[in-house]
C-alpha positions in Angstrom: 38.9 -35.4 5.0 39.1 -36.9 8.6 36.6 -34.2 10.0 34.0 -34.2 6.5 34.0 -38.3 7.4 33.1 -37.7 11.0 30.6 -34.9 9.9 28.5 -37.0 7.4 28.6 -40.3 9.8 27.2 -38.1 12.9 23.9 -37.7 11.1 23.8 -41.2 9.7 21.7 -42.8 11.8 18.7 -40.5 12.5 16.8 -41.6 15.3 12.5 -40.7 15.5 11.9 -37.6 17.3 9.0 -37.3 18.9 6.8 -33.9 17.8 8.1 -31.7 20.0 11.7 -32.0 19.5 13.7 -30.9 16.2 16.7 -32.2 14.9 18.4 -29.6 15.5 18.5 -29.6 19.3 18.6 -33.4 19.8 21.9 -35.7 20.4 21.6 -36.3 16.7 23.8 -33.0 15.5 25.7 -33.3 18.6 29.1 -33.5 17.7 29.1 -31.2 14.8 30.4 -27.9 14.9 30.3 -25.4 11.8 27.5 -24.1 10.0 24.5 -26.7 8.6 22.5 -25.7 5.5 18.6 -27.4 5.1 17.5 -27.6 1.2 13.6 -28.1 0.3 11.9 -27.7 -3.1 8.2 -27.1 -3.7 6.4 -27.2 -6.9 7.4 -31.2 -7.6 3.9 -32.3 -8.4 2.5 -29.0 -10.4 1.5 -28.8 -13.9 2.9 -25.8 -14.6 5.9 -23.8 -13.9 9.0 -24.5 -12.2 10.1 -26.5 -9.6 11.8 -24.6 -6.8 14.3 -25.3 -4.3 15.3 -23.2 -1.1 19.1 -23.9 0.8 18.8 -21.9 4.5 21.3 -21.4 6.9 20.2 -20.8 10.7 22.3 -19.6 13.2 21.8 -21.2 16.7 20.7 -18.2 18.7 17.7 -18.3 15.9 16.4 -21.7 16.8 14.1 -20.7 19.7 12.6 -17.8 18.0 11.5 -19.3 15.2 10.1 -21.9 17.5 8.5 -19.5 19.4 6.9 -17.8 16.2 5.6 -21.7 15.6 7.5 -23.2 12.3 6.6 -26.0 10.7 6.4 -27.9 7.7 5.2 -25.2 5.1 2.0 -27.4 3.7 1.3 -26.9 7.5 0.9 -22.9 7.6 -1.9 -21.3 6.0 -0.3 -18.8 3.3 -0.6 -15.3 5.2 1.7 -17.3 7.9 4.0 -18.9 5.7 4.4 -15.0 4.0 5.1 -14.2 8.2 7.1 -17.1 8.4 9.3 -16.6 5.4 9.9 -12.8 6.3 10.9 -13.7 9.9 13.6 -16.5 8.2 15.5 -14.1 5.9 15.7 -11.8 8.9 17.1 -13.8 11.2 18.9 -16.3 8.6 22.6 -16.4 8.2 22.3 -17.0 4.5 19.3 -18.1 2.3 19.5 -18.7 -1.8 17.0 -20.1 -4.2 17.4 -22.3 -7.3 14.8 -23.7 -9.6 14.9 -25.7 -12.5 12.3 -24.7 -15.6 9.5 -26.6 -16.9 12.0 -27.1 -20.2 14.5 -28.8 -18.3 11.9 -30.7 -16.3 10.3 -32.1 -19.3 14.0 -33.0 -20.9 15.6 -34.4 -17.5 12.4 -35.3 -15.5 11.2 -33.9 -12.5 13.6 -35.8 -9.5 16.3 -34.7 -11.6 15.4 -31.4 -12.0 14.3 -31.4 -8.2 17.7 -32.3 -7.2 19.4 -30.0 -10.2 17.3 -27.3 -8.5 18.2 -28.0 -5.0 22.3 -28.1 -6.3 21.7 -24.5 -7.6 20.5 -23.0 -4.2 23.2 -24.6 -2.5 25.9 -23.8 -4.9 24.7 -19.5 -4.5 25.4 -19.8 -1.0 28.1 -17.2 -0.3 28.3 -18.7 3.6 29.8 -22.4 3.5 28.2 -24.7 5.6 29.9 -28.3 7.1 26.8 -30.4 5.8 23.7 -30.0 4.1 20.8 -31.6 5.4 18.6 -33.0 2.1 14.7 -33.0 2.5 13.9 -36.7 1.1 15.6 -39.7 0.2 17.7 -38.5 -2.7 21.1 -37.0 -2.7 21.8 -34.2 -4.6 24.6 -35.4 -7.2 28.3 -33.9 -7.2 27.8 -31.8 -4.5 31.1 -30.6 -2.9 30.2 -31.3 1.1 28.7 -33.9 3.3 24.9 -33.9 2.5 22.5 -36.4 4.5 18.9 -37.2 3.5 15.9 -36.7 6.0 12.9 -38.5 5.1 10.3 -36.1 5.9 13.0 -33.5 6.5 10.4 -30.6 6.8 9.2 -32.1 9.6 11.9 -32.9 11.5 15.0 -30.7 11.0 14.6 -26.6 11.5 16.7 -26.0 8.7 14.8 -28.1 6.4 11.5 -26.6 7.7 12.9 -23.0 7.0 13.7 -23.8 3.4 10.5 -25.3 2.4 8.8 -22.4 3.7 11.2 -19.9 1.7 11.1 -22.2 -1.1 7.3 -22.4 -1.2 6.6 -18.8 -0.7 9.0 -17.5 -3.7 7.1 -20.3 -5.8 3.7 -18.8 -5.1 4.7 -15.3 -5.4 6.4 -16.4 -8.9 3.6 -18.4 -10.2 0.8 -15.5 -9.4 2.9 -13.1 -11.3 2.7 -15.4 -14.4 -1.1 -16.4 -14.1 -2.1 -13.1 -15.1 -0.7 -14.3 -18.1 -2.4 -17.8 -18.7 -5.8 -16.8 -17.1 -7.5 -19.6 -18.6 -6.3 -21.7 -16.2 -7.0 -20.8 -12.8 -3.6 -20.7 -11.9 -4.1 -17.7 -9.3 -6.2 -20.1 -7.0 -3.9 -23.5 -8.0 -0.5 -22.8 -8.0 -0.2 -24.8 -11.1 -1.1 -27.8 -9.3 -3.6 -29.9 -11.2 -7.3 -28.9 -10.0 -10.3 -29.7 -11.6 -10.7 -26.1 -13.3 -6.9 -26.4 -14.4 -7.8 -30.2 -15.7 -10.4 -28.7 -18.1 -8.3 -26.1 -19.4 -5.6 -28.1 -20.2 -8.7 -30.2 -21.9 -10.2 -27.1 -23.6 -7.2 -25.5 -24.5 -4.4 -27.3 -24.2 -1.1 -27.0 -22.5 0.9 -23.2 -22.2 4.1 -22.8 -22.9 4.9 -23.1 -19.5 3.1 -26.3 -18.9 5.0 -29.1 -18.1 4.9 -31.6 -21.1 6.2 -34.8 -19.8 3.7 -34.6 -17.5 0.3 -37.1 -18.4 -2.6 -34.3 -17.8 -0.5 -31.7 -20.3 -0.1 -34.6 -23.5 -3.4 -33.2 -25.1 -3.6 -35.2 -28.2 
């Protein structure tokens, strides 16, 4: 209990990094020793479909490689380098799960709960047990069994983090394209399920799918 205490008050107090530096190789995460875990989601503000969330674990000799091959946050990559990216991260990665939450439960628990419910499920698949998990945000996912700190604009910052929302956002897209064959009316192959104008007027002309997300204000057609 000593050593969990110890863990989760090393990271709390993040200090700014400046762009070239990550968390993970700053005086930050000095202290620590064991395995960390980084947890992202993607798909938070979409109209359609699930919301994702990737948990990564890195091993050290990693770092440098992937910073080499030039990670970042994922909304940062064009897609055929996230798809390089995200190849390169389940090589080299120690462990990598995802969890996701469905538009049903999105629309019955609302999306930050079902972002964190999400983020829990990747986590909790991990067969490698990590000391802490590093939370992209400023939320905490709820009754998790280990040290968890939230990094505002994680994705930016930590490696980890960065490594999961890439992961996370690739297995979204490659999901959602496989379903908008299915739901052509509404351009889904070129939106993700994110509310573009094309996608707007569907949902006006026809209405929401089944795997639209009710709750949401642009899917309540009357």
């Amino acid at each position: 209990m000593v050593e969990t205490q110890q863990t989760a008050a090393a990271l709390h107090s993040l200090t700014p990094l400046s762009k070239s530096n990550w968390l993970e190789l700053s005086s930050n995460l000095l202290g620590i020793s064991g395995l960390i875990v980084g947890v992202d989601e993607v798909g938070r503000g979409a109209l359609f479909g699930p919301v994702v969330a990737a948990a990564v674990i890195l091993p050290a000799c990693a770092l440098s490689e992937l910073m080499a091959a030039g990670i970042k946050d994922s909304k940062k990559l064009s897609s055929s380098r996230r798809i390089q990216m995200a190849q390169l991260i389940s090589t080299v990665a120690i462990d990598w799960k995802i969890g996701f939450a469905s538009t049903a439960e999105i629309d019955q628990i609302n999306i930050l709960q079902a972002t964190l419910l999400a983020m829990k499920r990747a986590v909790l698949k991990l067969e490698v047990q990590p000391v802490i998990c590093l939370v992209d945000g400023n939320q905490p996912i709820k009754d998790l069994s280990m040290p968890q700190q939230t990094i505002v604009k994680g994705d930016e910052r930590s490696l980890t983090i960065a490594a999961a929302s890439i992961v996370a956002k690739v297995w979204r897209d490659d999901l959602v394209l496989r379903l908008a064959s299915n739901y052509p009316k509404y351009d889904i192959t070129h939106n993700k399920g994110y509310g573009s104008q094309k996608h707007l007027v569907a949902l006006q002309q026809y209405g929401p799918s089944p795997l639209h997300r009710k709750s949401f204000r642009p899917c309540q057609i009357q």
